[in-house]
C-alpha positions in Angstrom: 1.7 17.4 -75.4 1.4 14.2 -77.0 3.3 13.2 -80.5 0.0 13.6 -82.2 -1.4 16.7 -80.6 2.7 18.6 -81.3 1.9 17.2 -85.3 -0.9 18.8 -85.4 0.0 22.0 -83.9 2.7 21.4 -86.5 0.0 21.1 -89.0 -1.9 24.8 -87.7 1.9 26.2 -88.4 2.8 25.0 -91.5 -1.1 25.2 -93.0 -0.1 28.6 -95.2 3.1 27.0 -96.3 2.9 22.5 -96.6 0.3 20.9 -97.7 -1.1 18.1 -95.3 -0.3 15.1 -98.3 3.0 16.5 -99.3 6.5 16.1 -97.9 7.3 19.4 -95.7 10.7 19.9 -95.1 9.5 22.8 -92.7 7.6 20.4 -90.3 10.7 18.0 -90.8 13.0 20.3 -89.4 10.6 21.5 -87.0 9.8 18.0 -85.7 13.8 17.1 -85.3 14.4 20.3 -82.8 11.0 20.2 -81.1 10.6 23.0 -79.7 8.1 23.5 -76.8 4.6 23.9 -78.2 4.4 27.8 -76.4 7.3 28.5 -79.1 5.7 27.5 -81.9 2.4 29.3 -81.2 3.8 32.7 -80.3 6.4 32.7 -83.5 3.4 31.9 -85.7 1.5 34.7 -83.9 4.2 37.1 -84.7 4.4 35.6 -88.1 0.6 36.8 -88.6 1.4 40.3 -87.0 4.3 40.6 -89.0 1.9 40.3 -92.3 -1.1 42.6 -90.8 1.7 45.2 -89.7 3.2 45.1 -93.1 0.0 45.2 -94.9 -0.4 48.9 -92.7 2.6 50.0 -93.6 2.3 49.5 -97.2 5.7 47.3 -96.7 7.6 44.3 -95.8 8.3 45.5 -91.6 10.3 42.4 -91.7 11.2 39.6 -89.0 13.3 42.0 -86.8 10.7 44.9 -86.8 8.1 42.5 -86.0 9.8 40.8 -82.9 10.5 44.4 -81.7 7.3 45.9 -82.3 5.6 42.6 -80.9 7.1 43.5 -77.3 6.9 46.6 -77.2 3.3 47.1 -78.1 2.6 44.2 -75.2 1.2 41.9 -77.7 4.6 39.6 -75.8 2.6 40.4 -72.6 -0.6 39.6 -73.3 0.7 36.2 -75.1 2.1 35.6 -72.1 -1.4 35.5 -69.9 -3.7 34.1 -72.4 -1.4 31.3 -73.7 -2.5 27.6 -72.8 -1.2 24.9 -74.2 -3.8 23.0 -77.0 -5.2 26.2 -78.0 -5.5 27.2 -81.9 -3.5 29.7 -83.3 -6.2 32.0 -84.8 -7.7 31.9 -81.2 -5.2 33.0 -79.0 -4.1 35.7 -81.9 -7.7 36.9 -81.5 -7.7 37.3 -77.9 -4.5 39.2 -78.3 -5.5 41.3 -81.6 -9.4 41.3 -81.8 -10.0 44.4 -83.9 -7.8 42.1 -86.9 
């Protein structure tokens, strides 16, 4: 993955929290450890599963829950197959959770 295509994977990650004109310390600190682009995807997955589950619950699951209940549902799995690198967040979430 290219410098521009990782910023604007960046750009899919960060979209709920740093605006595209403003300074993101977020995307700063992302873009200094670089982590591989399969990372990024699957923690912002997680991040969206973490919400949904919560939402269900009528509760914060938190991170830890999350992680857990990400494996051992076989959402991990699944990640696992469908994941290509270049594809959008929302689409490889959808192909893992279509009913949300």
């Amino acid at each position: 993955m290219n410098d521009k295509e990782f910023k604007g994977l960046l750009g899919e990650v960060c979209e709920d929290c740093c605006s595209a004109e403003q300074y993101c310390t977020l995307k700063e600190l992302i873009l200094s450890e670089h982590p591989t682009p399969r990372f990024l995807v699957q923690l912002k997955c997680i991040e969206k599963f973490k919400y949904e589950k919560s939402k269900e619950l009528n509760k914060d699951i938190g991170w830890n829950a999350a992680h857990f209940m990400w494996v051992d549902e076989g959402y991990a799995a699944k990640f696992a197959q469908e994941f290509k690198e270049g594809m959008h967040i929302k689409d490889i979430y959808f192909k893992i959770r279509p009913k949300n």
